[in-house]
N, C-alpha and C positions, 0 to 999 in steps of 0.2 A: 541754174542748178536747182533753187528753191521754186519754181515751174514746174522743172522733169518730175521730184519730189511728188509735188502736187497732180501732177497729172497723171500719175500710175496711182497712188491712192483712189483718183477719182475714177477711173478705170476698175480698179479691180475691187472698188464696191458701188459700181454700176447699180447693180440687183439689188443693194439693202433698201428697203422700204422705210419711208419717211416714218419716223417716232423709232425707230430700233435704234441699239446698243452697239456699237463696234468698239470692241477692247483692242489698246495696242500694248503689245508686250515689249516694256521698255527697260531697257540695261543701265542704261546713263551713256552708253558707247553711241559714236558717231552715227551707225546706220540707223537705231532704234530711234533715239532723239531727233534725226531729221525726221524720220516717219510718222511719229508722232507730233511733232510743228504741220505736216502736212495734212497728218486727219483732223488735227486742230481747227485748221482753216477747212479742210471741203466737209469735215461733216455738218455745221451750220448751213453752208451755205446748200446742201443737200437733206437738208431735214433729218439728221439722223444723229443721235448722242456719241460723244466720241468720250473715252475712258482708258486708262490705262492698268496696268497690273506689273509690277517689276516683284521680278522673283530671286527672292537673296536664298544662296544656294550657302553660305557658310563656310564656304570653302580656304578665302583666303581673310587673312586677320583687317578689320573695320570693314569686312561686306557690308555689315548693317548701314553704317556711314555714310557707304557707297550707293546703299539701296533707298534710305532716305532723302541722298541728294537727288536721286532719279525723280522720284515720288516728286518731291518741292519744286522741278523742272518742269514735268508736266502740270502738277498746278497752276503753273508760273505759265504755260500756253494755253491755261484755259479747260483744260479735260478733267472730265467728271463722268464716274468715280475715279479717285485712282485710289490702289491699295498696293501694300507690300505684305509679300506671300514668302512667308519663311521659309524652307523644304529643309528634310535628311538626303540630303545627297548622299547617303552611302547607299552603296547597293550592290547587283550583279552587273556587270558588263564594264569594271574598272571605272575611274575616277568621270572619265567623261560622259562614257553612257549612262550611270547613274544619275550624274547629272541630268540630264538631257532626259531622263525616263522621268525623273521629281520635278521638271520644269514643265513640261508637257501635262503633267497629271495636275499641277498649278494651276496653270492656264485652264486647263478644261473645269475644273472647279468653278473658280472663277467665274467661266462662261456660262455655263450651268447656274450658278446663285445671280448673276445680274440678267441672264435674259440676252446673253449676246446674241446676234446675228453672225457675225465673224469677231473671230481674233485675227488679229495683222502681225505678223512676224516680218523684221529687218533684214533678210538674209538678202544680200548683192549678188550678182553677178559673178563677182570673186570670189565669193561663200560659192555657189554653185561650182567653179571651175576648180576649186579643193574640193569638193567632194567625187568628182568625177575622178582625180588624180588618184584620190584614196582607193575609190571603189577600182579602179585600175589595176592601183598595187596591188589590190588584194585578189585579183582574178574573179572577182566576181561577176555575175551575170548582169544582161543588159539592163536588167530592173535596176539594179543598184549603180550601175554605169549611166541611167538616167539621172541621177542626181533627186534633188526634191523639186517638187511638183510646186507650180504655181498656188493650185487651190488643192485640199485635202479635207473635203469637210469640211468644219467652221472655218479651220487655218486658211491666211492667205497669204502671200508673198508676193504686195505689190514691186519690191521693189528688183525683182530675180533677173530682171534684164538693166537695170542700172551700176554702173561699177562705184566701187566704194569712194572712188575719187570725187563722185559727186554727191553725195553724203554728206562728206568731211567740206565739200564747198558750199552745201547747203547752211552746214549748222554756222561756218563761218559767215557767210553773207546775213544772216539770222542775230547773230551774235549769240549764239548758246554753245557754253565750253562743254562737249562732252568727256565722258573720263572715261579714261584708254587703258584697256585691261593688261596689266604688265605681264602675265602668262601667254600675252601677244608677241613680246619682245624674244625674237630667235636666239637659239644658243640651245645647246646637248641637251640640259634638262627643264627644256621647254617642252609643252604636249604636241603629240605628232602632226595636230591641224597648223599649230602655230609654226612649225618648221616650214610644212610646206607652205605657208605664207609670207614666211618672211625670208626662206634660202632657197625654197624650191620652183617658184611663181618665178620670182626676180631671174633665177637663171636661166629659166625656160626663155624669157621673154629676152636675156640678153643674147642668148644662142640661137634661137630660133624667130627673134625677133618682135616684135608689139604684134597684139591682136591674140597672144595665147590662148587668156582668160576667158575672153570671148567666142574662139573658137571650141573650148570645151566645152562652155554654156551652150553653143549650137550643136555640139554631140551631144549632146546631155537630153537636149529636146528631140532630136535624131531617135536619138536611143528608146523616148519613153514612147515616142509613136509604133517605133517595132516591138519594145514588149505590151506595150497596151495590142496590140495586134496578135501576137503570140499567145497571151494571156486568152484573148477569146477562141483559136482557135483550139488552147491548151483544155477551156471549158466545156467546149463542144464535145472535144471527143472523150473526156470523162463522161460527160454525157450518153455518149455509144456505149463507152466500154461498161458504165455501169448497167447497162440491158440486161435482164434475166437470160440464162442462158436458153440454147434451144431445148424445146422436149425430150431432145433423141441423146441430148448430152455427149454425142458430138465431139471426139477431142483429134487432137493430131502429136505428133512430137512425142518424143518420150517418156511422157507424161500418161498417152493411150490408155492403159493401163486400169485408171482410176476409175474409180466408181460411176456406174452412167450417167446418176445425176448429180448433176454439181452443186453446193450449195450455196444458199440464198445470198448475196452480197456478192460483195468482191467485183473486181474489173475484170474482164474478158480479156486475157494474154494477148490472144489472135488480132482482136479489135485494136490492141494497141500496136502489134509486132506490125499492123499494116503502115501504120501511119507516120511520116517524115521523122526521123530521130529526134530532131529539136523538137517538132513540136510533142509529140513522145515522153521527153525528158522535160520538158516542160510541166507536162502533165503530171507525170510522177512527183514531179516536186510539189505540185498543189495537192495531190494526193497526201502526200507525207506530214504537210502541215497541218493539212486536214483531218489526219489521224493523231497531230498532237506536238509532232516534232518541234522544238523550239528553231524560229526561222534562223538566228543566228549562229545554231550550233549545225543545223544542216550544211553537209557541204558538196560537193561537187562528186567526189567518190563514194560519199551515201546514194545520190542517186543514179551513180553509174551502177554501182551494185544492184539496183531495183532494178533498173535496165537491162540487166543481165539475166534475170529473174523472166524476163519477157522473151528478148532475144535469143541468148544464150545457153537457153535453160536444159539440165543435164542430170538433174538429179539434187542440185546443189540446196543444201541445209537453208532456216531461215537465213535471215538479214537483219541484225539488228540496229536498232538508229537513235537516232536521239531524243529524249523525253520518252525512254521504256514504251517503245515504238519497234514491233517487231512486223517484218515484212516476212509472206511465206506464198509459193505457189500450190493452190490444191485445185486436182481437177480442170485445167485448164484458166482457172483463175486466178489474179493475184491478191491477197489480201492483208490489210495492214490494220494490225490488233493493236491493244495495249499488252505489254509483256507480260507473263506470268507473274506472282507475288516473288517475292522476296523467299529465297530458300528451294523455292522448287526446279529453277533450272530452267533454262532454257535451250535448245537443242541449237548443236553449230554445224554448221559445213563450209564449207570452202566461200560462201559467198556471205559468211560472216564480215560485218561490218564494225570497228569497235566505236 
């Protein structure tokens, strides 16, 4: 187990060049503490600084404690620097996302002031097969059905094809007692990751038998090869659509009407009404973000509405969306403004979105 550890660190920093910085983002919890015993030992032996950064989010009474003992742990393996990185975890997006918004903004600090090459995050195999359950529940798209990515930037996630059982075997073969976050422990008002880890996984696996977690880890990677896929073809045809239109302005549908020449900007209805729905509605969704939309708050009948705008189209009023993100067809184009100020209105029709 304390090998497998080692061997995916040494893998998935292959590419750092001898004399560089690799921060491990450590919790004092089983996955991060093996991971860090693991950069311990290959970053020497690979020329490269190994450091870590534990991030006390404040949330539960003695973090501080908690996050000191982390710190003294890694010491105690040898990694230099390490530091502990306070945060306001309050924020937008409830108690976890905030979290997870202050922890990530940590770490990149961090990265940023020491010179890192990569940060290394502890996320298993099991961490992957909860978030694929979540992204599930929540009907979201394949981006988010793909789970988190190996590498994203500096972030790496040697450990995303290891299950947590060899973690917890690592630090014990090691002899380092990690500390076990009690908002891990199942029951009504535990947080919705921890449920599904401690009543949702467990059932899975006793009804449908061993291999779950694993199997969703391999739809997770499934997934991210067809929207990394989708994604390019979603960019191309932005690409198309945003072409200046023809000279002769050109229009078709009941739209004809309008002005001959269209104006400057905007996507080409036509361009888009050709091309396969998904990837279509693809497109509109990077459109929307691109005009401003917060990704979280977009949802699936915001962009059916744009779609309709395309396909559909009949006359129907803007589209309004989220982040004062107003969708409207003119001239055969579609265009996605920032709303009007405040006070002056905005104009609705049937393909109003709230």
């Amino acid at each position: 187990m304390v090998a497998a550890v080692r061997r995916a660190v040494r893998a998935a920093t292959a590419d750092v060049p001898a004399g560089a910085t690799v921060l491990v983002a450590c919790s004092g919890g089983p996955d991060s503490l093996a991971l860090a015993a693991g950069a311990a030992f290959v970053g020497p032996r690979a020329g490269w600084r190994a450091g870590a950064v534990v991030v006390d989010h404040g949330l539960q009474q003695g973090s501080a404690d908690v996050a000191a003992a982390a710190a003294a742990a890694c010491q105690g393996l040898g990694l230099d620097p390490v530091e502990v990185a306070a945060v306001d975890a309050r924020g937008p997006g409830g108690p976890e996302g905030a979290a997870r918004a202050a922890r990530y903004a940590a770490l990149a600090d961090a990265a940023r002031r020491h010179g890192a090459a990569a940060v290394l995050l502890g996320h298993t195999r099991d961490d992957q097969a909860e978030s694929v359950l979540l992204a599930l529940a929540r009907g979201s798209g394949p981006r988010s059905a793909a789970g988190m990515a190996a590498r994203r930037g500096a972030l790496r996630r040697p450990l995303l094809d290891l299950p947590r059982a060899t973690t917890l075997a690592a630090c014990d073969a090691l002899g380092l007692v990690p500390w076990h976050d009690p908002t891990n422990a199942p029951g009504p008002a535990a947080p919705l990751r921890s449920r599904v880890r401690g009543e949702v996984l467990p059932l899975l696996e006793e009804v449908l038998g061993p291999g779950v977690a694993a199997a969703l880890a391999r739809g997770a990677d499934l997934a991210r090869e067809q929207a990394d896929a989708l994604d390019a073809l979603a960019a191309d045809l932005l690409v198309a659509a945003a072409a200046p239109a023809a000279p002769d302005g050109a229009s078709s549908g009941p739209d004809a009407t309008a002005p001959a020449t269209a104006p400057t900007g905007g996507l080409d209805a036509d361009v888009l009404a050709a091309a396969h729905a998904g990837v279509r509605r693809a497109a509109l969704r990077v459109a929307a973000l691109g005009a401003g939309c917060p990704a979280g708050a977009l949802t699936r009948a915001h962009v059916l509405a744009l779609d309709d705008l395309v396909v559909a189209w009949h006359g129907q009023g803007p589209v309004a969306l989220p982040g004062r993100v107003v969708a409207a067809r003119r001239c055969g184009r579609l265009f996605l403004d920032p709303s009007p100020p405040s006070g002056t209105g905005v104009p609705t029709g049937r393909g109003v979105v709230g």
